[in-house]
Each structure stands twice: as C-alpha cells, then as structure tokens.
C-alpha positions as a printed Julia matrix, in Angstrom:
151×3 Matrix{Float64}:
 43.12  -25.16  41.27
 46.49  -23.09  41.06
 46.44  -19.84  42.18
 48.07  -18.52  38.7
 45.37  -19.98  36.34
 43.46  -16.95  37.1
 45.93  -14.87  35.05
 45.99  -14.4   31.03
 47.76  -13.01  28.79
 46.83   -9.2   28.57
 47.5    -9.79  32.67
 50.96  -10.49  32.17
 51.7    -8.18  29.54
 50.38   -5.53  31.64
 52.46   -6.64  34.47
 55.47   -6.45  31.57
 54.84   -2.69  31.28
 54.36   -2.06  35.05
 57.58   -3.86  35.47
 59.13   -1.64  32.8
 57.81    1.35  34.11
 58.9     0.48  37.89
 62.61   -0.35  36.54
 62.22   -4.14  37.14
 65.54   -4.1   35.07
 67.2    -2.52  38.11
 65.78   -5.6   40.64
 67.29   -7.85  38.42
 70.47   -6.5   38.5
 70.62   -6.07  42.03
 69.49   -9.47  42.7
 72.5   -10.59  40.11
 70.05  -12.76  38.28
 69.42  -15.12  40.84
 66.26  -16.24  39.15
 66.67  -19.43  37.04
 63.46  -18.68  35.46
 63.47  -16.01  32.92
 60.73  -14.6   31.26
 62.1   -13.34  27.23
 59.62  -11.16  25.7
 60.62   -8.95  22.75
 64.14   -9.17  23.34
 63.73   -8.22  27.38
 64.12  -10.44  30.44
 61.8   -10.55  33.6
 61.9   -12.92  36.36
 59.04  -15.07  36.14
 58.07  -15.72  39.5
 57.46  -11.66  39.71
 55.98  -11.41  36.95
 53.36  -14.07  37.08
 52.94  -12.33  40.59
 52.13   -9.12  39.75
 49.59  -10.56  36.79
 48.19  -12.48  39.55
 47.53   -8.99  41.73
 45.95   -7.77  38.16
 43.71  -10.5   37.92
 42.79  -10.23  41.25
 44.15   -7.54  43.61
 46.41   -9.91  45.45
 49.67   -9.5   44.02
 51.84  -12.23  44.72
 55.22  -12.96  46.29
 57.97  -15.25  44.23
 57.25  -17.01  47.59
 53.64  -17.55  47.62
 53.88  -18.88  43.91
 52.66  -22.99  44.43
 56.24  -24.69  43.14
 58.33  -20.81  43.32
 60.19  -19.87  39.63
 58.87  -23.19  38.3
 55.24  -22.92  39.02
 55.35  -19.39  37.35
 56.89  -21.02  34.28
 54.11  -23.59  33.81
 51.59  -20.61  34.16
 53.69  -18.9   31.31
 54.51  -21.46  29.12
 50.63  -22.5   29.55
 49.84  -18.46  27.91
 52.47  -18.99  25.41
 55.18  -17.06  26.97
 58.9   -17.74  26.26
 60.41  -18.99  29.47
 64.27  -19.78  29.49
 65.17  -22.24  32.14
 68.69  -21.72  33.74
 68.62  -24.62  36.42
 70.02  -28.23  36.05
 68.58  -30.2   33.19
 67.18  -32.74  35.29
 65.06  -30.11  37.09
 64.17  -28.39  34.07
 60.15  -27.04  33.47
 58.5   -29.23  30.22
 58.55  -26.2   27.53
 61.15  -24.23  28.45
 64.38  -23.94  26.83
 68.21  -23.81  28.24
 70.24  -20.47  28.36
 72.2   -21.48  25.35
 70.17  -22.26  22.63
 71.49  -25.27  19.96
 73.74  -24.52  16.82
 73.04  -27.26  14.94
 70.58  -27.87  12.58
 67.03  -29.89  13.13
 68.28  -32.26  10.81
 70.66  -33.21  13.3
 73.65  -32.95  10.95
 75.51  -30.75  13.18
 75.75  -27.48  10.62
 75.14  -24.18  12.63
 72.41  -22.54  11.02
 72.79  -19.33  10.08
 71.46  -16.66  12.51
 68.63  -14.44  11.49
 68.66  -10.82  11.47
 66.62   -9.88  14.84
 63.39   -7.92  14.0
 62.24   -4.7   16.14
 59.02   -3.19  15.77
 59.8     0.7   14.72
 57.16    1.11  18.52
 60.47   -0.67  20.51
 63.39    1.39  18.93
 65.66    3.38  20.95
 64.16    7.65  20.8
 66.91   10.08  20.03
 66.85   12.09  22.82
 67.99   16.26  23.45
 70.99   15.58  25.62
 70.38   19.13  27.39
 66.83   18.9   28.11
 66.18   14.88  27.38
 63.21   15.42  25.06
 62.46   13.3   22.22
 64.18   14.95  19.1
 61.99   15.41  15.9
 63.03   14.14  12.86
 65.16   16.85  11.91
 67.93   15.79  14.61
 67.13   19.6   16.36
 65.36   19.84  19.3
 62.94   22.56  19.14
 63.09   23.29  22.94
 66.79   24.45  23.08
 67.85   25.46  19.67
C-alpha cells in the first residue's frame, strides 16, 4: 500500500490553500522550478511532490518530505492524476508519468490534420479575480473605486 493513497481530494485542495497562504509561490521561485512535476490547478502551479506531502500530513499528521514520497515527483503524480488532478510532466518523454501531459501542449487538431485550433478564452471564477486594493492602506476597495478608510 502507498503511503499517498491515504490522501483525497478535499486533502489536496486544502494543502492548495495552505500552500497559497504560506507563499508556496515564493519556494518555487527560489528553487527555480526544479520540480519536473507540476501540479496546474485553476491557472496556478504547485510542485507535486509538496503538495501530495502536505495532503499526506492532512490525512494523517505526518506531513511528508518530496523525499519520503515512494518514486519522489513521480509517485506524487500517480497519486494526483489517480484524484483527477492536472499534472504537467517536464522530464524526458521516455520517463514521462501515464496521464500527464508535456509543458507544451499540441497545436494541432485531434483530427490530426495539423490546423492549430483556435485557443479558447480562459474562464475565471469572479471568487479568483484580482481585488482592487487602497494603495495607501491596502484594503479591498468597494465598488465605488473609493476607499472608505482614507478618503
């Protein structure tokens, strides 16, 4: 039994916010995206193997190291793919995890015929837009564009 099928899905979507909240985005910069395994939810990259370990201390109250993963960045992937995450797999293709997909997705069409497709418009929910924010005291602004603190 792998250590990661005791994780689900509200688990790693947890450990999404956590890793929000912490500035994961800041670890991943200062690593320089080392991680071949990237975890793409909702237009936001994680690395995996954290991920998967910090759903695994959720699930259990042993949070996990990339290095105590069974199989590192591509035994995380299998757990996510296996909850229906969207992994993107930067290593070689003939190391490459069964369900993930390649940095740079395909332009042509399914029929093969080589057309690009056309891209779609990306859709945010209104909850993951950008807040206008008071740049003298950094609270939300109202509607009205004029924050009621400082004006």
């Amino acid at each position: 039994m792998s250590l990661l099928n005791s994780i689900d899905r509200d688990h790693v979507l947890t450990a999404m916010e956590t890793w929000d909240a912490a500035g994961g985005a800041n670890y991943m910069l200062v690593r320089g995206g080392v991680s071949t395994h990237v975890l793409v939810h909702h237009g936001r990259e994680y690395d995996a193997a954290a991920i998967a370990g910090i759903a695994h201390g959720l699930a259990t109250g042993r949070t996990l190291t990339p290095a105590d993963i069974p199989g590192g960045g591509a035994g995380a992937s299998k757990a996510l793919t296996r909850l229906g995450f969207d992994i993107r797999d930067d290593s070689p293709p003939s190391t490459r995890v069964p369900g993930t997909r390649a940095s740079t997705p395909r332009t042509t069409s399914a029929r093969g015929t080589g057309t690009p497709r056309p891209s779609r418009p990306s859709r945010v929910a209104a909850t993951d837009k950008p807040v206008d924010l008071c740049p003298r005291c950094f609270i939300a602004l109202p509607a009205t564009g004029v924050c009621d603190t400082c004006d």
